[in-house]
NUDRENDO-417142 format. One record per residue (C-alpha): x, y, z. Coordinates in steps of 0.1 Angstrom, whole numbers, plus 5000, padded with zeros to 4 digits. Layout:
% residues N
XYZ ...
This chain:
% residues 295
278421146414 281521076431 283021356453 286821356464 287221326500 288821626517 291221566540 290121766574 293821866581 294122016549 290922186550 291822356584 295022436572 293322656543 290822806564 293722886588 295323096551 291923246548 291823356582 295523506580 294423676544 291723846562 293423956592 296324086575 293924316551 291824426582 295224496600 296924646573 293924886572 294124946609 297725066607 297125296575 294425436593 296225536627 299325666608 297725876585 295225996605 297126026642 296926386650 293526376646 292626026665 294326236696 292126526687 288926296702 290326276731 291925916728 295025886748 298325856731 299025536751 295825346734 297525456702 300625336709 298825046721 297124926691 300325046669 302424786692 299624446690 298724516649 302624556643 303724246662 300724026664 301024076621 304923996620 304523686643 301423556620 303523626589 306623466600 305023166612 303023176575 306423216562 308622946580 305922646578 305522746539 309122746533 309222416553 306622236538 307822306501 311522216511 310221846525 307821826495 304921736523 301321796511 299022066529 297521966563 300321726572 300521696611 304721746613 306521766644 308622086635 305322246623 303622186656 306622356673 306422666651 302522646659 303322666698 306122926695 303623156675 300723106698 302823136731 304423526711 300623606702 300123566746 303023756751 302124066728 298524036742 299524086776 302224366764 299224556747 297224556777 300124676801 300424986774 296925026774 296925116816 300225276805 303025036821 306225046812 306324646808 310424636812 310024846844 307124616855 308724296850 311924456870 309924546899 308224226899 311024046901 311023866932 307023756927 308423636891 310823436906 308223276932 305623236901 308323016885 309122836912 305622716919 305022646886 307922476876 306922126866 304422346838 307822486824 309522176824 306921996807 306722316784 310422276773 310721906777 307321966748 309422196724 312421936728 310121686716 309021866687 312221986675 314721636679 313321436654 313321136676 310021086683 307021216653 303721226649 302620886635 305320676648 304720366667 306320356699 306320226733 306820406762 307120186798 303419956798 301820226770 302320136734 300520276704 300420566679 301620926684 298721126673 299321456686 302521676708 301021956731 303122136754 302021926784 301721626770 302021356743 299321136728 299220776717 296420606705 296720226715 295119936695 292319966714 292020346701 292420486739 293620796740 296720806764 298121136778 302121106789 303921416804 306721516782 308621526810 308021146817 308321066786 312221306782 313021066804 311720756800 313320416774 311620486746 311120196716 310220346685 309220086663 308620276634 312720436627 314020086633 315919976604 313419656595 309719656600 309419326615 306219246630 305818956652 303318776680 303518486705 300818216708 300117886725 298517586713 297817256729 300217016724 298216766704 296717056679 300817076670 301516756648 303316936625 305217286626 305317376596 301917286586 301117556613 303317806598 302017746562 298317746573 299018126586 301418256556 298518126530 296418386556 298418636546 298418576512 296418936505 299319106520 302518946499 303019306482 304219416515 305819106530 309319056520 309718696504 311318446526 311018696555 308918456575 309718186604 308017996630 309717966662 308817736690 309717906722 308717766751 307317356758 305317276786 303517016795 299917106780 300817356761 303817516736 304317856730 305517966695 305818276681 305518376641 307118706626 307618816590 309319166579 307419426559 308919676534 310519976546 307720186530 304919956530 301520166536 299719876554 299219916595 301419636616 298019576640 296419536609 298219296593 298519136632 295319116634 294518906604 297418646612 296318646648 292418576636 293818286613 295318116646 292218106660 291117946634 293217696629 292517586665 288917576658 289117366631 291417176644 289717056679 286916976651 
């Protein structure tokens, strides 16, 4: 019997829905609880600042998980994208939800030990200042990170290059970005490095074109475009993506042994197939060609 896959995205994605559903019933419950019954928590002997405590992270923490629930739904249905899509603007909202939910944690402990948190942060002012200072390069990467996210310029799944490092974007944290290369390494790149660094982004470029240099001997080349047929007819399993009369041959380079050519071809706009992929078949039909040829 043949089951349909499940995509892991998506399924994390409804378990994340689940998990809100819950939490917003047990929170709900929580508040009904401590406002209907208030007098007589503080008749136990529970301080009024623990009250006002729990009031203050089931209130916000329920708001900020609701919003965020709100935003990425109203997203998501606008851009028509399907449930467990990885999105740049998504992974923003993700970050700005998770770095409130720190933020009302650390409020709900200062009303726990009753601190007045405005009052705090005014007398701590100075060591603030110092805090920031030494951590500085965290920040920037931080904001550099939410930069990234929001611009449009560079989004999960899009080929780029980034100085030596070329390969897939696979994931945006605040600290750093992730490509996957074609040898699936996982590369980490501060966002600040990579704010400022020449980026080539193969994948918004108006034409797909996908080429790759080669040599071959000098006496393996009798004929150019016997060469370039041999590999088009390798590619013949891909035409549906190719556009027609898209591909060319060019000799670059002649030395004395060798001559260095390279091949490229243009795929649709909107093709689904990988460019290694496709790569990697031509490149594996060169090979053979100089196999059989030296035979």
């Amino acid at each position: 019997m043949n089951r349909k896959s499940v995509n892991p995205a998506s399924k994390l994605e409804y378990k994340r829905r689940i998990k809100f559903l819950v939490k917003a019933i047990i929170f709900i419950a929580a508040l009904f609880a401590i406002n209907t019954y208030h007098a007589e928590i503080l008749k136990y002997g529970i301080g009024e600042n623990y009250v006002k405590a729990a009031r203050f992270y089931l209130y916000a923490d329920l708001w900020v998980s609701l919003i965020r629930l709100g935003v990425v739904f109203y997203y998501k249905k606008k851009h028509k994208l399907s449930r467990g899509t990885k999105n740049n603007f998504v992974l923003g909202i993700d970050h700005i939800a998770n770095i409130l939910h720190t933020f009302i944690l650390i409020g709900t402990i200062l009303l726990l030990f009753n601190i007045d948190p405005i009052a705090l942060i005014t007398s701590l002012s100075i060591v603030a200042a110092a805090i920031a200072i030494l951590s500085k390069d965290y920040i920037a990467n931080m904001i550099n990170g939410m930069l990234i996210m929001f611009n449009g310029e560079v989004m999960i799944g899009d080929e780029i290059k980034i100085g030596e490092v070329k390969g897939k974007v696979t994931d945006i944290t605040l600290v750093n970005l992730h490509i996957t290369n074609d040898d699936e390494d996982l590369i980490y790149i501060p966002n600040s490095l990579v704010f400022t660094s020449q980026i080539y982004n193969y994948t918004k470029r108006a034409i797909r074109k996908v080429s790759f240099d080669f040599d071959l001997k000098n006496e393996l080349i009798t004929d150019v475009s016997a060469v370039e047929k041999y590999i088009i007819e390798a590619l013949s399993d891909y035409q549906q993506y190719i556009k027609d009369d898209s591909y060319m041959l060019r000799i670059i380079k002649i030395n004395e042994n060798f001559t260095s050519l390279k091949f490229q071809f243009v795929l649709h706009r909107h093709s689904a197939v990988r460019e290694k992929d496709i790569r990697k078949v031509a490149l594996r039909k060169v090979l053979q060609y100089i196999g059989e040829e030296k035979v």
